[in-house]
N, CA, C and O atoms as a CHARMM CRD file, in Angstrom:
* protein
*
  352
    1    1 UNK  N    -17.94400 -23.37100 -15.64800 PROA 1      0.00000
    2    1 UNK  CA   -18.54000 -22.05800 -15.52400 PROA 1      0.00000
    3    1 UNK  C    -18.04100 -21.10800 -16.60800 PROA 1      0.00000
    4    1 UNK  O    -18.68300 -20.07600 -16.80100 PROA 1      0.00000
    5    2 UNK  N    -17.39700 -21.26100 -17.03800 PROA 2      0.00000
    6    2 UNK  CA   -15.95000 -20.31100 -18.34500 PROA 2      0.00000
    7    2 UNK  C    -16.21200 -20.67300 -19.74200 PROA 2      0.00000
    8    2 UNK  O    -15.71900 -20.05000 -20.68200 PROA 2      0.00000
    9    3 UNK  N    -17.28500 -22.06600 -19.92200 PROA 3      0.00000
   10    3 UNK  CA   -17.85700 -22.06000 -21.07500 PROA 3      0.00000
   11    3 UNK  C    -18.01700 -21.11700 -21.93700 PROA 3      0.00000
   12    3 UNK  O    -18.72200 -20.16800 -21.59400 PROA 3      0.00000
   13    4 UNK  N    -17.30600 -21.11900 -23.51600 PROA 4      0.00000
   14    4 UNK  CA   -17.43300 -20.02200 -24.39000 PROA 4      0.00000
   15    4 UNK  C    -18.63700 -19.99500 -25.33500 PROA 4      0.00000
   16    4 UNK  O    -18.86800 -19.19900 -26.24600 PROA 4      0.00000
   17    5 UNK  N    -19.47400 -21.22400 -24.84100 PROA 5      0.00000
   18    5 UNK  CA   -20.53900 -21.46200 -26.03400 PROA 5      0.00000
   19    5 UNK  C    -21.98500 -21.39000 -24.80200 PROA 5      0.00000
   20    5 UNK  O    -23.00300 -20.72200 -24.98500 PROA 5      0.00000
   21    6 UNK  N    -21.77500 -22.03400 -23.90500 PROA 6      0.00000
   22    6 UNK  CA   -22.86900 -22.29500 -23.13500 PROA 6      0.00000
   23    6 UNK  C    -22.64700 -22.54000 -21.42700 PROA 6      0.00000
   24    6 UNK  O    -23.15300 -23.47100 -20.80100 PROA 6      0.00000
   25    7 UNK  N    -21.76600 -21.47300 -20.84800 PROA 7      0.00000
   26    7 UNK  CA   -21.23600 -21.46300 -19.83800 PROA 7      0.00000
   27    7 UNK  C    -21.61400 -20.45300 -18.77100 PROA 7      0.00000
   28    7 UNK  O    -21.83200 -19.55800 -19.58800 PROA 7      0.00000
   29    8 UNK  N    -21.76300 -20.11300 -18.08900 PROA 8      0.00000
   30    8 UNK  CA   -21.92600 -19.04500 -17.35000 PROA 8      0.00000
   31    8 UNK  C    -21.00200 -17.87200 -18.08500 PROA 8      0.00000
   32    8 UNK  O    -21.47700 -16.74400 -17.95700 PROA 8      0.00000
   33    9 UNK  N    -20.16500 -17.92900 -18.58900 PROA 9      0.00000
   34    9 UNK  CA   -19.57800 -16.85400 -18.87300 PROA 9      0.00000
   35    9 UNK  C    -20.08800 -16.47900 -20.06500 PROA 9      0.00000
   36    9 UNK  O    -20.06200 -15.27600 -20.32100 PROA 9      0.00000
   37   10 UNK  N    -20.58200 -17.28900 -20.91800 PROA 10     0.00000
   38   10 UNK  CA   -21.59600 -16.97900 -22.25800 PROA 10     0.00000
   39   10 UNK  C    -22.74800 -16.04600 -21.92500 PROA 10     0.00000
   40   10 UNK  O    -23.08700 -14.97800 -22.43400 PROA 10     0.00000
   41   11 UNK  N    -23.39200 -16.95800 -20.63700 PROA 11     0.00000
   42   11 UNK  CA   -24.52700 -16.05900 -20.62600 PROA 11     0.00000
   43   11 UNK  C    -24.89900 -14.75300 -20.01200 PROA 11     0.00000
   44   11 UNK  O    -25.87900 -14.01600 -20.12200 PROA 11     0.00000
   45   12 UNK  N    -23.33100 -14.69600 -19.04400 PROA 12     0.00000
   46   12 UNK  CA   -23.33500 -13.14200 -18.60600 PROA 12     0.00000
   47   12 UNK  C    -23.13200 -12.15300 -19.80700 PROA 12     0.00000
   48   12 UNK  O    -23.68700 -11.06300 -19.94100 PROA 12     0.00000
   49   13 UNK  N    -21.99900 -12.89200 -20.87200 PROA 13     0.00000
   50   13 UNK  CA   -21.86000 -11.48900 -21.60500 PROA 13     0.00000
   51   13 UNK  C    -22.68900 -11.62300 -23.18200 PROA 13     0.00000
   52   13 UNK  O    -22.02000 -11.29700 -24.16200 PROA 13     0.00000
   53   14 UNK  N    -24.12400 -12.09700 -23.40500 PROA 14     0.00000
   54   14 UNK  CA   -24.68300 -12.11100 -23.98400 PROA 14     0.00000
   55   14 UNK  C    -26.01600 -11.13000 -23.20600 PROA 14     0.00000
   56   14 UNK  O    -26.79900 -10.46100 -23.88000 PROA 14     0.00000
   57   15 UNK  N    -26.05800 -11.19900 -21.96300 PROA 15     0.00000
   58   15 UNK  CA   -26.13400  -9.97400 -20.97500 PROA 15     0.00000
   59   15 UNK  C    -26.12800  -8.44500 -21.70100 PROA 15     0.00000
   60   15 UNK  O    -26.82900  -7.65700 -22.33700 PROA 15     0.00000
   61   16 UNK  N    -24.42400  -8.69600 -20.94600 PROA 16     0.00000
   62   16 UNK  CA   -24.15500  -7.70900 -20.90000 PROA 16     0.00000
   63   16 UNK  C    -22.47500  -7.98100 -21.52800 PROA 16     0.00000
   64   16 UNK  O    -21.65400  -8.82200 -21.16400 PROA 16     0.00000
   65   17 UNK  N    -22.34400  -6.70900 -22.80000 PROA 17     0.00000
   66   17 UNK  CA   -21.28900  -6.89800 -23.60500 PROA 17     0.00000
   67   17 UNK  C    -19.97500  -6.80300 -23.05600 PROA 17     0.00000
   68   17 UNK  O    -18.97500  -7.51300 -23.15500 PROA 17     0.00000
   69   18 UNK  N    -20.34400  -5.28500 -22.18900 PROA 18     0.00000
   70   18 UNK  CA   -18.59900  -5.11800 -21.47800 PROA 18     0.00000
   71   18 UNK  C    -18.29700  -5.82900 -20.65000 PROA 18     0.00000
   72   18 UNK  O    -17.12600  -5.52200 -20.42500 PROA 18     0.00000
   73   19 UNK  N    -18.73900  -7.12900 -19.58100 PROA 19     0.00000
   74   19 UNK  CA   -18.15200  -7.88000 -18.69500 PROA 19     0.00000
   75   19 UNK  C    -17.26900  -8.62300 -19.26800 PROA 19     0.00000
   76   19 UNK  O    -17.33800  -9.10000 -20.40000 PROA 19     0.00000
   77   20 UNK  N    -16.18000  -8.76900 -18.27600 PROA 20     0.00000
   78   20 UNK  CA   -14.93600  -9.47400 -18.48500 PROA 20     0.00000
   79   20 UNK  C    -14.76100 -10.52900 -17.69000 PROA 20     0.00000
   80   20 UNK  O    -14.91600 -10.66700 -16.47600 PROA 20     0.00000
   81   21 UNK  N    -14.36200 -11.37400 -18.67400 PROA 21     0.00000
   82   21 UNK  CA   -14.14600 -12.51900 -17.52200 PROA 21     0.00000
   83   21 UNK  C    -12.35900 -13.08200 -17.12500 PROA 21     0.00000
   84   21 UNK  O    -11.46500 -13.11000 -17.97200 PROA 21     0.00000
   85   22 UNK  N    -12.19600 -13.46600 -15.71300 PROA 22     0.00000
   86   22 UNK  CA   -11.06400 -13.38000 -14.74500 PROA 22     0.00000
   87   22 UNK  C    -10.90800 -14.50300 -14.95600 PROA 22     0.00000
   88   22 UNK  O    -12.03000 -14.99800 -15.06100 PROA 22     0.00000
   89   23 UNK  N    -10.05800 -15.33700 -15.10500 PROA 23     0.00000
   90   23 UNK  CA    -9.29300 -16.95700 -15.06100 PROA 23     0.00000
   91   23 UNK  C     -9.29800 -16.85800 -13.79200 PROA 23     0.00000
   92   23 UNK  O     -8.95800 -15.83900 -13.19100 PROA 23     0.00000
   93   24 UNK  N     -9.78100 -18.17000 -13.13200 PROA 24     0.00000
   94   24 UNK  CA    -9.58100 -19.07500 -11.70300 PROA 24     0.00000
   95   24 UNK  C     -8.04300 -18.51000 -10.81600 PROA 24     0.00000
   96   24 UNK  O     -7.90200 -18.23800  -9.62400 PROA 24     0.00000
   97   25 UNK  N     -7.16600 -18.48500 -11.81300 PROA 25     0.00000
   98   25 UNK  CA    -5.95300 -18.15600 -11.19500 PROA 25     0.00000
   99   25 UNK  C     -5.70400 -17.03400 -10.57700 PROA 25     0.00000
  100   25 UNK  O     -4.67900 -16.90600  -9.90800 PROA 25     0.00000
  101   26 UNK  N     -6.89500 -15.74400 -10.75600 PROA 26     0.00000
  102   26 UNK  CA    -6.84100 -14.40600  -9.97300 PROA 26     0.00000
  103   26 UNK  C     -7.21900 -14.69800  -8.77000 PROA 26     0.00000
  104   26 UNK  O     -6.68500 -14.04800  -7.87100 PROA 26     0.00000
  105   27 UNK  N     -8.05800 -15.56100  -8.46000 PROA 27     0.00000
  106   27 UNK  CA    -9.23700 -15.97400  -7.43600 PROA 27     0.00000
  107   27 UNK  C     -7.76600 -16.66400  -6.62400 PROA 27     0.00000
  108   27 UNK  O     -7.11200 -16.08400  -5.75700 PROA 27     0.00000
  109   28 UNK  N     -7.59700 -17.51600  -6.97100 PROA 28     0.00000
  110   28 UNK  CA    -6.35200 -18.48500  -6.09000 PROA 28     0.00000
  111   28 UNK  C     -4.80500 -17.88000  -6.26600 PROA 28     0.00000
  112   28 UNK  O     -3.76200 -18.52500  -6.16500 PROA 28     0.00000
  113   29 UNK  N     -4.93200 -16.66500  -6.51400 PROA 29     0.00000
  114   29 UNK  CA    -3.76800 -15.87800  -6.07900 PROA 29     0.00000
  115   29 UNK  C     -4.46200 -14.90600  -5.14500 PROA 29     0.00000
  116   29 UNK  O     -3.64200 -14.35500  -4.41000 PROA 29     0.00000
  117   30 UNK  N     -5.36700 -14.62900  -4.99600 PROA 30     0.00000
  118   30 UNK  CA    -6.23700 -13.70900  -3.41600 PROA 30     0.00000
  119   30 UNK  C     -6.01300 -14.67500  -2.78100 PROA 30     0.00000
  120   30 UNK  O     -5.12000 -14.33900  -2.00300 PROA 30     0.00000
  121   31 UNK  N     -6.34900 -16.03500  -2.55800 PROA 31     0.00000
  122   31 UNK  CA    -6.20000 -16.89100  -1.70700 PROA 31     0.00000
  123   31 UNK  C     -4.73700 -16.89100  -1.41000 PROA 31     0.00000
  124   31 UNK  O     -4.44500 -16.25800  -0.39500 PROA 31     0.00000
  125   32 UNK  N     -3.79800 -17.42200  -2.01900 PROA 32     0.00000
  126   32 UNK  CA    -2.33600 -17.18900  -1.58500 PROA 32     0.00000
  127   32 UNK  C     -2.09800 -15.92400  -1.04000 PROA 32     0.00000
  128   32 UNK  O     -1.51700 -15.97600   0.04400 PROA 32     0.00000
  129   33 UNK  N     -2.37000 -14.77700  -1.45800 PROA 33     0.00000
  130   33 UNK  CA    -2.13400 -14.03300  -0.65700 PROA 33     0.00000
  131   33 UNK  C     -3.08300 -13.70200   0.77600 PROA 33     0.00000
  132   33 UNK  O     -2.72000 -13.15100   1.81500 PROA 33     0.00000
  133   34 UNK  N     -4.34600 -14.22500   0.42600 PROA 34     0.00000
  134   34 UNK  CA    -4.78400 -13.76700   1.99300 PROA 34     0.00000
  135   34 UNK  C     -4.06700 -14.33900   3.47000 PROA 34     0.00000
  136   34 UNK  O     -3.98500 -13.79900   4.57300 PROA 34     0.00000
  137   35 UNK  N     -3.46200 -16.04500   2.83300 PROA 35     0.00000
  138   35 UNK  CA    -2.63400 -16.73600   3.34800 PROA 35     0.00000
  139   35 UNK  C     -1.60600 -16.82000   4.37600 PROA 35     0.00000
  140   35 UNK  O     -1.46300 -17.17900   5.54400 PROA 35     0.00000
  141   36 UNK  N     -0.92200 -16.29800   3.34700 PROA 36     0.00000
  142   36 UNK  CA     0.53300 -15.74800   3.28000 PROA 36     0.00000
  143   36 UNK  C      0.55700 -14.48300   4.10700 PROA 36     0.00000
  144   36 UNK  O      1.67700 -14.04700   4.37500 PROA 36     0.00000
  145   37 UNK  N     -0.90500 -13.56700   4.72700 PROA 37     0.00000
  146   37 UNK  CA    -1.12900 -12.29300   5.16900 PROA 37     0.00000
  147   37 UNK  C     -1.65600 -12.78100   6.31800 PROA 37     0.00000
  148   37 UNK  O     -1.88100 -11.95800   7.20600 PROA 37     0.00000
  149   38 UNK  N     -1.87200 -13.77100   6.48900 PROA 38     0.00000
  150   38 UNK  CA    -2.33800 -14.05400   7.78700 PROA 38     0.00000
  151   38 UNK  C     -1.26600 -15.06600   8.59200 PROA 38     0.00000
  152   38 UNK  O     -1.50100 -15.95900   9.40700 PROA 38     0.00000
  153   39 UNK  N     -0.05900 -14.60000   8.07000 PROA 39     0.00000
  154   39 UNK  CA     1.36300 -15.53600   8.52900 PROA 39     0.00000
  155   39 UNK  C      2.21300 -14.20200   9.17400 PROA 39     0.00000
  156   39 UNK  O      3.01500 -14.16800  10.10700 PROA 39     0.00000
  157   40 UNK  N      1.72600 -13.17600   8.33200 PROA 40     0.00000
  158   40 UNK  CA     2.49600 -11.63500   9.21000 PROA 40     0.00000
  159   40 UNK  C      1.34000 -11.15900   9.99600 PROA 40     0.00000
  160   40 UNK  O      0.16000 -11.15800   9.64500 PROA 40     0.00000
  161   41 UNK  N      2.00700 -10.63300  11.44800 PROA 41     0.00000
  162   41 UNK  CA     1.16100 -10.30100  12.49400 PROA 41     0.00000
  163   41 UNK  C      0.26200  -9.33600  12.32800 PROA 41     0.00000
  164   41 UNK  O     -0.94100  -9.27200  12.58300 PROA 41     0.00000
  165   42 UNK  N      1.43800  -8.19700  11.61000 PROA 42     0.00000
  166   42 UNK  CA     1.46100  -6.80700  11.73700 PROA 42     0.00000
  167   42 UNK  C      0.38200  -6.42800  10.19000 PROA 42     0.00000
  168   42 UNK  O     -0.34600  -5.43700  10.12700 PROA 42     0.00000
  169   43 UNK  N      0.51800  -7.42800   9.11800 PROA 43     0.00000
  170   43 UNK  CA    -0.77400  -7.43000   8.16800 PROA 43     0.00000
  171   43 UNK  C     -1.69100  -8.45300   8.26200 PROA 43     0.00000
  172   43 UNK  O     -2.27300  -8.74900   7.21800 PROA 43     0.00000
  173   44 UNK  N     -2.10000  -9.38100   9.78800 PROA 44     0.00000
  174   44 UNK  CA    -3.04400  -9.45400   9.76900 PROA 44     0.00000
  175   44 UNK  C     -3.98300  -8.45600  10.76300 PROA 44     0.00000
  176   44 UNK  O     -5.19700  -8.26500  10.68900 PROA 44     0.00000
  177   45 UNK  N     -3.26500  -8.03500  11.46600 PROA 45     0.00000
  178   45 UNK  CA    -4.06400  -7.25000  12.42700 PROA 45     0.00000
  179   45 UNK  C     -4.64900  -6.05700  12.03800 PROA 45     0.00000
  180   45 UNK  O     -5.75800  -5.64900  12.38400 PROA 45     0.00000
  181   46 UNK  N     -3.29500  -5.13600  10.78700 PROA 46     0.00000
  182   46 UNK  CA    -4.46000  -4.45400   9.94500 PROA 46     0.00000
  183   46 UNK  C     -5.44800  -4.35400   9.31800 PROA 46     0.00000
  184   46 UNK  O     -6.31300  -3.47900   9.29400 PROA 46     0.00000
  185   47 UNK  N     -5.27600  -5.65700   8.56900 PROA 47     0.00000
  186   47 UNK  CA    -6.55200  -5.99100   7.79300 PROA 47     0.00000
  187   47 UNK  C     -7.90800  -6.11000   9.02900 PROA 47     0.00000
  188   47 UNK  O     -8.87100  -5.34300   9.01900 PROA 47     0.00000
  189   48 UNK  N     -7.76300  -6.96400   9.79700 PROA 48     0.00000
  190   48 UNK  CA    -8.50900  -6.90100  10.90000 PROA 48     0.00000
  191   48 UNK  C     -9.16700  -5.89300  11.02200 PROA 48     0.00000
  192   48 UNK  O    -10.27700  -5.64400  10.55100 PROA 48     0.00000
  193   49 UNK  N     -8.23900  -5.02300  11.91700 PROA 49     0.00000
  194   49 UNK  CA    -9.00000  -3.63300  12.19400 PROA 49     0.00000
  195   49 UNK  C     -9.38100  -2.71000  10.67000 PROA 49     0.00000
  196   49 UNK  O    -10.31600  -1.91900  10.79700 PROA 49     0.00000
  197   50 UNK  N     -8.99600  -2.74800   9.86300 PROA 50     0.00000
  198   50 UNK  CA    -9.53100  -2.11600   8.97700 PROA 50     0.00000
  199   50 UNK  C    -11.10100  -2.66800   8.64100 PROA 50     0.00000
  200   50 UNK  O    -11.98100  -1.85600   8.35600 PROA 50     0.00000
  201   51 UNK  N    -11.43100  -4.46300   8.71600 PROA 51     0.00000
  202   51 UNK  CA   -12.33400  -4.65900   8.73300 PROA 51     0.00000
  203   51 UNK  C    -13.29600  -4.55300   9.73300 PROA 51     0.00000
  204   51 UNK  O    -14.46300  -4.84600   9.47500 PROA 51     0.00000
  205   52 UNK  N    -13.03300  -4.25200  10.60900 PROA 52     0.00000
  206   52 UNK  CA   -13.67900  -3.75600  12.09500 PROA 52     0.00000
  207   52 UNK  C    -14.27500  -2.28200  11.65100 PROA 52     0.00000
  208   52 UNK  O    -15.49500  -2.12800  11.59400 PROA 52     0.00000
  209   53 UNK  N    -13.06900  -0.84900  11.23400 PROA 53     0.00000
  210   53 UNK  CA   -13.57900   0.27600  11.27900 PROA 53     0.00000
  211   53 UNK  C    -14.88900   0.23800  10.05500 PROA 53     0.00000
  212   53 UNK  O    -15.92500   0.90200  10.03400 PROA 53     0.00000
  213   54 UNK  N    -14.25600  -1.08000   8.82200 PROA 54     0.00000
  214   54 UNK  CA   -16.02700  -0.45200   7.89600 PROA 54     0.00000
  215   54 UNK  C    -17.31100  -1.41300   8.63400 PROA 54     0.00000
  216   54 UNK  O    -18.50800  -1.19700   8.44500 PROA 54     0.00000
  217   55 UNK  N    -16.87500  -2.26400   9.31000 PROA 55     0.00000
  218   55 UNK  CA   -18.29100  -2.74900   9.87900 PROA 55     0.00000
  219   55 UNK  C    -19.10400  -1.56400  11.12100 PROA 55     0.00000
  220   55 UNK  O    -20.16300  -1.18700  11.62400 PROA 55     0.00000
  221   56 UNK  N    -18.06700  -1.45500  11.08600 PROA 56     0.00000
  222   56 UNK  CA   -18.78300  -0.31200  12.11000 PROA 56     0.00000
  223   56 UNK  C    -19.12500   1.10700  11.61700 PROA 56     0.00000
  224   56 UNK  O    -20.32600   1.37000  11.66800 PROA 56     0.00000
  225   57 UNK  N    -18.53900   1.80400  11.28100 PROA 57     0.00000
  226   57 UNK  CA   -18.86400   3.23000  10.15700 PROA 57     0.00000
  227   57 UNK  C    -19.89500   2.47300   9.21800 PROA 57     0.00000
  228   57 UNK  O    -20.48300   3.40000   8.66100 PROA 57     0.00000
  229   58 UNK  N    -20.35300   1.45400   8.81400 PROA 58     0.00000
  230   58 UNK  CA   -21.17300   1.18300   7.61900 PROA 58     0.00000
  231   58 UNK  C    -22.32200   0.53900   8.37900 PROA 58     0.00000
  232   58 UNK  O    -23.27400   0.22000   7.66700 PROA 58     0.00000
  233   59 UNK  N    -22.46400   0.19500  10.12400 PROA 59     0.00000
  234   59 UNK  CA   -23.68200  -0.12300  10.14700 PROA 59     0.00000
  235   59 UNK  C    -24.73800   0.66300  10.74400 PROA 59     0.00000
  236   59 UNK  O    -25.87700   0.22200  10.89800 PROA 59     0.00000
  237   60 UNK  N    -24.32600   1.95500  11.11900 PROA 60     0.00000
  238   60 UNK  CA   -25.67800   2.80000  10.68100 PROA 60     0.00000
  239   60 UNK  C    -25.18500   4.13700  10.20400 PROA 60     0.00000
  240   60 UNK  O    -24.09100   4.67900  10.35900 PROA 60     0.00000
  241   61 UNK  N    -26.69600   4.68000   9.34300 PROA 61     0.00000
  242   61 UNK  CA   -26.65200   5.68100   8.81400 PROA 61     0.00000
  243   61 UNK  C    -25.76000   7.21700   9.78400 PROA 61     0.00000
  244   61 UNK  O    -24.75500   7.87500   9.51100 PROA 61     0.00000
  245   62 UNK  N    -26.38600   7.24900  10.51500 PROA 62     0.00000
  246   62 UNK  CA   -25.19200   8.44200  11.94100 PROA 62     0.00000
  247   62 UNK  C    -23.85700   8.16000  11.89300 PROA 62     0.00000
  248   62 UNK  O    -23.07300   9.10700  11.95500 PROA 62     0.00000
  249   63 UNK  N    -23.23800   6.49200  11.74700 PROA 63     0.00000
  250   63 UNK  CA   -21.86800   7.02400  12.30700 PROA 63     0.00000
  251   63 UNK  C    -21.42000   7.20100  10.34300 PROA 63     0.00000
  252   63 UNK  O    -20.42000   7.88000  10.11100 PROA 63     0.00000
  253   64 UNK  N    -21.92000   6.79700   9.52900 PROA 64     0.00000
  254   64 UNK  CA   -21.40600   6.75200   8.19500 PROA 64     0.00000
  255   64 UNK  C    -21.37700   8.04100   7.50800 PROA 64     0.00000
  256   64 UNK  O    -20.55500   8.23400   6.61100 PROA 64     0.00000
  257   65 UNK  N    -22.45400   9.19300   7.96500 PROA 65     0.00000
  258   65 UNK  CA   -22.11300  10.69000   8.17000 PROA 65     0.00000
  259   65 UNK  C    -22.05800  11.45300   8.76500 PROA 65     0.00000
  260   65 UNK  O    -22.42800  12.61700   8.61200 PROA 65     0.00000
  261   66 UNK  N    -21.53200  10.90400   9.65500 PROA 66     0.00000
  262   66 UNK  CA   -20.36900  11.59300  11.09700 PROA 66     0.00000
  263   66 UNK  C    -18.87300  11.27800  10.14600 PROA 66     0.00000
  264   66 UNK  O    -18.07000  12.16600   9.86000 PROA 66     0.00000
  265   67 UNK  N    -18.77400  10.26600   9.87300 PROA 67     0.00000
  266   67 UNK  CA   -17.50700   9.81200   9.16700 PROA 67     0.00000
  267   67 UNK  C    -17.41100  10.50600   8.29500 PROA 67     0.00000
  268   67 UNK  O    -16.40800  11.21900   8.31700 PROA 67     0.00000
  269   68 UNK  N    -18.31400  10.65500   7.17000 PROA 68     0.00000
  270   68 UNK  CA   -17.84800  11.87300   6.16900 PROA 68     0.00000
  271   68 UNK  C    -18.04600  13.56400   6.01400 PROA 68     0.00000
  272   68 UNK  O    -17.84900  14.37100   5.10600 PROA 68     0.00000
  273   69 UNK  N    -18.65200  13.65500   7.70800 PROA 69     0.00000
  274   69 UNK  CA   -18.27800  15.22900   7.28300 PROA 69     0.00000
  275   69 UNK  C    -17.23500  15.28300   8.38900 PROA 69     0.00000
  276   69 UNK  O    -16.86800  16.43100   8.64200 PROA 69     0.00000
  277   70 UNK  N    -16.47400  13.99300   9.35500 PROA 70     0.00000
  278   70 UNK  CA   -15.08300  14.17200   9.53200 PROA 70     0.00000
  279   70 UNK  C    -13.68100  14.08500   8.67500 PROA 70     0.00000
  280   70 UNK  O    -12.57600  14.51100   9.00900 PROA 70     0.00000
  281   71 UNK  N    -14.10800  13.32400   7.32600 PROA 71     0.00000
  282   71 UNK  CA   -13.18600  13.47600   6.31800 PROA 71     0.00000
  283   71 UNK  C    -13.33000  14.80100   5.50500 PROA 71     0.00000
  284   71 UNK  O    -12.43400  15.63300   5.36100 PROA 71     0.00000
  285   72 UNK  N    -14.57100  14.86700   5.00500 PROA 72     0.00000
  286   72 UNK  CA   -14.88800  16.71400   4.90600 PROA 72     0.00000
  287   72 UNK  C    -13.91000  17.52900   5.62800 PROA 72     0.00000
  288   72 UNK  O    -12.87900  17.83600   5.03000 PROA 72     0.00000
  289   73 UNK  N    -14.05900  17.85200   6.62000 PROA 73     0.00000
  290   73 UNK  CA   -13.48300  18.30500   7.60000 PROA 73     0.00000
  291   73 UNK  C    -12.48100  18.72700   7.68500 PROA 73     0.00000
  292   73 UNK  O    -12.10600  19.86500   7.96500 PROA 73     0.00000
  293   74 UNK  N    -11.47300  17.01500   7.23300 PROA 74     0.00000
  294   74 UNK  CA   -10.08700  16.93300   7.45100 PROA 74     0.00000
  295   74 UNK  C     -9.39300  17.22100   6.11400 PROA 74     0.00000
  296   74 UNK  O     -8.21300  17.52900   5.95300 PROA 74     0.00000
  297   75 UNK  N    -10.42500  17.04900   5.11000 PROA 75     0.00000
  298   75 UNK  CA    -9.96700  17.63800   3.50800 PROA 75     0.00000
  299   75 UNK  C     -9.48200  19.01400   3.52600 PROA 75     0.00000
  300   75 UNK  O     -8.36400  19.36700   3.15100 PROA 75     0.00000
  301   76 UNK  N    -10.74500  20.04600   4.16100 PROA 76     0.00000
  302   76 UNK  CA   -10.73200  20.99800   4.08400 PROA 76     0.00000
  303   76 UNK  C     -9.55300  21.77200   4.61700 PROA 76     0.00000
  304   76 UNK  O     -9.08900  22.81300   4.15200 PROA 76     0.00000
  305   77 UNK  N     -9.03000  20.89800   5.96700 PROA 77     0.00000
  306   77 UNK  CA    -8.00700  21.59700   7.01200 PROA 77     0.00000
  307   77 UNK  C     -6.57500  21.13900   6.21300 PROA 77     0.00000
  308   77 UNK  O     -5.58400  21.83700   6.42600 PROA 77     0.00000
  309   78 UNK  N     -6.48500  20.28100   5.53800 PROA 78     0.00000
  310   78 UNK  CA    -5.12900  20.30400   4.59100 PROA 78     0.00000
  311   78 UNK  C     -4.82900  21.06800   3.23000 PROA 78     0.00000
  312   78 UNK  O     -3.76900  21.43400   2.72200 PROA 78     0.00000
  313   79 UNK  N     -6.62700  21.21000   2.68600 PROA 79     0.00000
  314   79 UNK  CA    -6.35700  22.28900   1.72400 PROA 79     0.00000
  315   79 UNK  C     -5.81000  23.33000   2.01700 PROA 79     0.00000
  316   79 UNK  O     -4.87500  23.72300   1.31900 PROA 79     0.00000
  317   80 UNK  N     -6.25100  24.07800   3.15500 PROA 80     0.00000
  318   80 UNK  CA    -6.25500  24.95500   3.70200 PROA 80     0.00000
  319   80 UNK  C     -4.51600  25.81000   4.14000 PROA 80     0.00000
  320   80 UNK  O     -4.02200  26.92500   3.97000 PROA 80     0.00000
  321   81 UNK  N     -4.03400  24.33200   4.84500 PROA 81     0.00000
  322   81 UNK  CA    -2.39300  24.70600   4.67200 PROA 81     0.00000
  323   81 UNK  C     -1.46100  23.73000   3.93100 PROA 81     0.00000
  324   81 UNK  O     -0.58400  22.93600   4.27100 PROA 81     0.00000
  325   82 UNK  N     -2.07500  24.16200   2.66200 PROA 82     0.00000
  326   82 UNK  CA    -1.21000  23.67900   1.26600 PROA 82     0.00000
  327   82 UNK  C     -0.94000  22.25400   1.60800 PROA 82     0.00000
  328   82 UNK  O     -0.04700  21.70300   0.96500 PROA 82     0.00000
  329   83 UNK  N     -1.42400  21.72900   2.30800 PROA 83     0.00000
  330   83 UNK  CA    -0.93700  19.78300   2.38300 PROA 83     0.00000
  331   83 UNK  C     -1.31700  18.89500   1.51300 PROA 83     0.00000
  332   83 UNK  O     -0.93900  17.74000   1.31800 PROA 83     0.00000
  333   84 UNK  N     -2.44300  19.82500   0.79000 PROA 84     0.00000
  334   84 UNK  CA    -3.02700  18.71000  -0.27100 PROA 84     0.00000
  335   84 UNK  C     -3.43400  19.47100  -1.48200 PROA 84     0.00000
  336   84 UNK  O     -4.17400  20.39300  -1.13900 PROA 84     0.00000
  337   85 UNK  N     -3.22400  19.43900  -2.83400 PROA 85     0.00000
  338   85 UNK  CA    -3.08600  19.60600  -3.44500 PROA 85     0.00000
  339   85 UNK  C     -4.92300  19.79200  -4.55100 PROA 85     0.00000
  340   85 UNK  O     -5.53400  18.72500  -4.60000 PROA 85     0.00000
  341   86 UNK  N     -5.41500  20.63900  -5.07200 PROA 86     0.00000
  342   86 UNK  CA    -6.78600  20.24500  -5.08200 PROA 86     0.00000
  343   86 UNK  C     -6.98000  20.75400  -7.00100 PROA 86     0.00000
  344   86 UNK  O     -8.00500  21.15700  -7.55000 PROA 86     0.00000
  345   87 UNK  N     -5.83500  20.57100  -7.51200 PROA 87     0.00000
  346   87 UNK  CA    -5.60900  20.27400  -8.86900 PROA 87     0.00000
  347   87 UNK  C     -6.48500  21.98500  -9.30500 PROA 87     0.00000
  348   87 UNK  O     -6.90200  21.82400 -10.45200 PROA 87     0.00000
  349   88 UNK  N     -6.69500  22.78300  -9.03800 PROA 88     0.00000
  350   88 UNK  CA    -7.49900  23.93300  -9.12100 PROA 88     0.00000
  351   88 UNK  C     -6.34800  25.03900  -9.38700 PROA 88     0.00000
  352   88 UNK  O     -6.65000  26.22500  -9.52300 PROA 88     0.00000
């Protein structure tokens, strides 16, 4: 697939110039680590629920802006008493 003459990776960036291409070894170091993350309790269960809250906020349009005018919301109430910083 990494072919420099006639590979998939030739013909994406004859495409398109700025794509970059990743060696196999990025791919099978996500794997070691997804691994290795599903051997600790406490980071697999986050990941879990983290993948739980975007399946759910992302499968319909209502709860996905309910969600952002509760981060709205919560932006506003830390600007508000100096908790967050708004580079201004």
């Amino acid at each position: 697939m990494s072919g420099e003459f006639n590979g998939l990776q030739a013909l994406i960036l004859n495409n398109c110039q700025y794509a970059y291409y990743v060696h196999c070894f990025a791919h099978r170091l996500q794997l070691a680590l997804v691994a290795a993350a599903r051997e600790v309790v406490e980071v697999h269960q986050f990941f879990k629920d983290l993948s739980d809250i975007v399946n759910i906020s992302s499968a319909s349009f209502k709860r996905h802006n309910e969600l952002q005018k509760a981060q709205a919301a919560e932006i506003t109430r830390l600007v508000s008493i100096n908790e967050l910083a708004t580079g201004t």
